[in-house]
N, C-alpha and C positions, 0 to 999 in steps of 0.2 A: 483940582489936581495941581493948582500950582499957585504961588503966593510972591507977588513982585514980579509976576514972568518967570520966574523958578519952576520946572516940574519935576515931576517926584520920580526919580528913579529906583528900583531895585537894584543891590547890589547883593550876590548871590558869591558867597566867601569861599567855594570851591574844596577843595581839600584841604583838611580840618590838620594836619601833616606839612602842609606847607607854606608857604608865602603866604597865602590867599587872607588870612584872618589879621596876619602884622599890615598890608596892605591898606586892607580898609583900615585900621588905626592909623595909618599915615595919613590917608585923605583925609581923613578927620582934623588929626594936631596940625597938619602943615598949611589950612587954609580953609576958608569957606569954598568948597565945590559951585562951579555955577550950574546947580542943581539942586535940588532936597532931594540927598542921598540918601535911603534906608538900605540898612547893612540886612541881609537874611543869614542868620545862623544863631551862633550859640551866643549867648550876651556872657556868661561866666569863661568861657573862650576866649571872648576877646578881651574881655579886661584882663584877663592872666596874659596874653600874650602884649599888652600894653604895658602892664609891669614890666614886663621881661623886657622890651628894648627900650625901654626907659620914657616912653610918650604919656602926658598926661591927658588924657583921655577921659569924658565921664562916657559910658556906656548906657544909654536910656531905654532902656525895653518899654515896646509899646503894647500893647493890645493887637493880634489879629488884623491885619488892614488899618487901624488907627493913623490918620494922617500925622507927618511928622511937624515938628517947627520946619520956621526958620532955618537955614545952613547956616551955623556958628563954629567958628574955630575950636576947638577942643570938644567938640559934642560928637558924638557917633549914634542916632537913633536907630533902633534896631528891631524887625520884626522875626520874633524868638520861633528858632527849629533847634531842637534839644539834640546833641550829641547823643549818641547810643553807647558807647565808651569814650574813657576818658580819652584824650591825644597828648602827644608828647611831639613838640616838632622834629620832622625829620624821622618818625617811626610812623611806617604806614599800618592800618589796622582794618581789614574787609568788616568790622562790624559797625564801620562806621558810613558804609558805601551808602546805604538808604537814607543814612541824614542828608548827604550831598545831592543826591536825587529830589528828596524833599525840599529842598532848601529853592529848584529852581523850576519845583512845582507852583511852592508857594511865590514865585517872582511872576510865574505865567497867571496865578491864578488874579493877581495884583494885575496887568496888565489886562487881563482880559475882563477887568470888571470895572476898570476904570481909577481903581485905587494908586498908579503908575501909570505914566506914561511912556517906560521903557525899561528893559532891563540891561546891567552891566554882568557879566560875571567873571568872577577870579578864576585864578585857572585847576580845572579838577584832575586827580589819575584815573585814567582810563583804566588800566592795571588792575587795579583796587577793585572798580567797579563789577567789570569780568569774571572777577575770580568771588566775588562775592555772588556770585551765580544770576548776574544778567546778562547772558550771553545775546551776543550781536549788538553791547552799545558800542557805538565805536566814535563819540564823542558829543561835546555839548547841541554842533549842528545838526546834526542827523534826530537828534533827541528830540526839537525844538521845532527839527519839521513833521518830527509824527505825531508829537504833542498837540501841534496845530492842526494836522488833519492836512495839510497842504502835500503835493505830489513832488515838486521840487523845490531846492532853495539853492543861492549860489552863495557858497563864503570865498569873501574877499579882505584884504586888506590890506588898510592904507597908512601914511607917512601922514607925521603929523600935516606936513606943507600941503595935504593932497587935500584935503578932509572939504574944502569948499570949493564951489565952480571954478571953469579952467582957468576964467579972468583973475579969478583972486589967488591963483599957487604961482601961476608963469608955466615954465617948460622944464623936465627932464631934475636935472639937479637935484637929485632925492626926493623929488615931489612924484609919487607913486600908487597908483591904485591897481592891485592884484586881484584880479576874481579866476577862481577853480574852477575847471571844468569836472575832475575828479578831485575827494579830497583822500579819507581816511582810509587808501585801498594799496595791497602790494603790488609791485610793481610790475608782476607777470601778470594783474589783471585789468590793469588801466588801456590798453588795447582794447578788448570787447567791451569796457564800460562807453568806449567813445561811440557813439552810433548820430546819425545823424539827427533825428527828432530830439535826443539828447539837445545836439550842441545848440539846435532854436528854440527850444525850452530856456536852457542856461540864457542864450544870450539876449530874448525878450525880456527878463525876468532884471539882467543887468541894466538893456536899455532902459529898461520904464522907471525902476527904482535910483537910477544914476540921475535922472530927472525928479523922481518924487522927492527924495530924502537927500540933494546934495545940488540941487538949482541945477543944472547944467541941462540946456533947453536943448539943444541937438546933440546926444551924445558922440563920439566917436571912439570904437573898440576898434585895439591892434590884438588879432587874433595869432599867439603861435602854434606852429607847428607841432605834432607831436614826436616825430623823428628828426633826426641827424638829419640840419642844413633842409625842414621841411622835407622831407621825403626825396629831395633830388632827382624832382620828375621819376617817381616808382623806384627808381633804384636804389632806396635805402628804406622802403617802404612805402604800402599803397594807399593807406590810410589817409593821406590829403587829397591824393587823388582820388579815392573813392566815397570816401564819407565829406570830407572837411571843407573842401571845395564847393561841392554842390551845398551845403548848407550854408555856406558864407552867399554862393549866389542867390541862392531863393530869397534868402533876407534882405540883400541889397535889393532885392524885388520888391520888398514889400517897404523899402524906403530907409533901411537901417545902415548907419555907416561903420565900415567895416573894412581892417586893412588885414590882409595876410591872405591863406595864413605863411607866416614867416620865422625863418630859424631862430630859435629860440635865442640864441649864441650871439646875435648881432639886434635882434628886436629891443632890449638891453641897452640903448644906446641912444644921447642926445637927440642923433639927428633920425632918429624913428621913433622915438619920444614926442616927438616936435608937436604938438594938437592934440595929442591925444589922450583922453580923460581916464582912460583904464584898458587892462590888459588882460585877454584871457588866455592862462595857461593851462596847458591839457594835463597835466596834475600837480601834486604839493610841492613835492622837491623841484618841478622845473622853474616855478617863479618867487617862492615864499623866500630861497636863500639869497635873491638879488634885492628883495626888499628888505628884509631882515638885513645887510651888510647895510643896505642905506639908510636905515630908519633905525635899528633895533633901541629897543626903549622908548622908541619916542612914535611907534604905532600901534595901531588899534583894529580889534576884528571885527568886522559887519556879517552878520546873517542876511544876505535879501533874501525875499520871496517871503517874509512871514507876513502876517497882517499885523504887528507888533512890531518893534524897537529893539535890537538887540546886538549889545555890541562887549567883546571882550578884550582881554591882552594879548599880548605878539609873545609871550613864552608861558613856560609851564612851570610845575609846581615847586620848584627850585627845593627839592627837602634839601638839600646841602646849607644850604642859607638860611633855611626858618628855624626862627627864635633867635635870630643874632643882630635883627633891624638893620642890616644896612642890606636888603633886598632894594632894588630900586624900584621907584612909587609913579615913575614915569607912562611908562604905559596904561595904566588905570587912568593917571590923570587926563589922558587923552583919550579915553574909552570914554572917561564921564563926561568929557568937552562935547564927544562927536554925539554920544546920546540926545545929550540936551539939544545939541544944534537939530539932529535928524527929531527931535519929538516937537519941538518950536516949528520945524518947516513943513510936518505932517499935520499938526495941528491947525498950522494957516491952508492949506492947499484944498 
């Protein structure tokens, strides 16, 4: 699986309409990845979208699972899922939703046979997917944990500074690790989603993988509130006092360290920053937009809870931007960093 300490990741080109395909030709022309990147998608795709922002690129189609070279500057090796229509960037088209699917079929089925040691993916539309008549996907994590067969997963995500144990980022200053207690749900339903076996599901699942895949031997979670200023002792809601609470207790019972839960509005902040390796917010919009203002571009998304490696970008399909190359290549390149680090440190453990 790996050559010089290199291991082979999949990278999975998302929607065939956006960013996702000029992307991986970036990581290609701009440097050798410290990984053996394999691109999953259409190889006549990406050379047309190579042309187009001007990178010289060879595009190497392999064989089925074929191990790739070497990581070389201007190479992009690729294991081929054929487009179902052509794309045009920036035009979405639902007959292409089952290549997108397929594409991160074929990265699980690499991962699960040993062909990979992790997968990256570009970012896909949901949109697209939906209407092409899979009703109920509601994104790449949810996919990836019924793919797997697993009951929970926690997505989180981190700042590039965060990405190793606590001794190596320091404190606070844009070094950030977000994990979801809810993700991809409206917002009149993330209330009933919070239950308490939930939140010690999520937060074993953070503890043990914040250890497996990222060193950090005793972790320590700042847990937020889900309402205004934590519920205000009941008066602004009962939810920490009846669920969130006692699940924060039982688990310091069982030896887990654990602050909150606390107002979202101030947890946010150096000095409750200060030790603490990751944070769990009670859904997308309460913590994704403080990370995203500290990081954007320069973080990366982790699925925990799979038995696999799986890490993506901090935005989506930007159609506005594709086919014009000046998408920025930033976050990928931090998705293939954290891959590699998290497949090296699963592989030793």
């Amino acid at each position: 699986m790996s050559q010089a300490g290199a291991p082979v990741l999949a990278l999975t080109c998302g929607e065939p309409a956006g960013i996702g395909p000029e992307l991986a030709v970036m990581l290609a022309a701009d440097g050798a990845p410290p990984a053996r990147v394999v691109a999953v998608g259409d190889p006549a795709l990406l050379a047309e979208r190579a042309a187009m922002i001007g990178r010289e690129v060879q595009v190497q189609a392999l064989a089925p699972g074929e191990p790739p070279p070497a990581a070389r500057q201007g190479v992009l090796p690729v294991w081929p899922v054929a487009l179902r229509a052509p794309s045009r960037p920036g035009e979405l088209d639902i007959a292409n939703a089952c290549h997108v699917l397929e594409t991160l079929d074929v990265a699980l089925h690499a991962c699960r046979s040993g062909q990979a040691a992790g997968m990256v993916t570009a970012p896909l539309h949901k949109g697209v997917i939906l209407d092409a008549g899979h009703a109920g996907f509601t994104g790449h994590t949810e996919y990836l944990r019924d793919a797997c067969g697993v009951d929970e997963v926690v997505m989180m995500l981190a700042t590039d500074r965060a990405l190793h144990a606590r001794e190596a980022w320091g404190q606070g200053d844009a070094a950030l690790r977000v994990a979801l207690a809810t993700t991809h749900l409206p917002l009149r339903e993330v209330a009933d989603a919070i239950t308490g076996p939930r939140l010690r599901r999520l937060l074993h699942i953070l503890h043990a993988d914040l250890h497996r895949w990222f060193g950090v031997v005793a972790p320590r979670i700042a847990v937020c509130g889900l309402n205004p200023h934590a519920g205000e002792g009941g008066h602004l809601g009962r939810e920490e006092l009846d669920v969130i609470i006692p699940a924060l207790e039982a688990l310091r019972a069982e030896g887990l360290d654990l602050d909150g839960p606390l107002p979202a509005d101030t947890l946010f902040t150096p000095r409750h920053l200060e030790g603490v390796d990751a944070v769990l917010a009670m859904y997308h919009d309460q913590g994704l937009p403080v990370l995203k203002y500290a990081g954007f571009g320069r973080a990366a998304n982790i699925t925990l809870g799979l038995p696999l490696v799986r890490t993506s970008v901090d935005h989506g399909t930007a159609l506005d931007l594709a086919g014009r190359g000046v998408a920025d290549p930033g976050s990928l390149s931090v998705a293939v960093a954290l891959a590699a680090d998290m497949a090296r440190r699963g592989c030793a453990a």
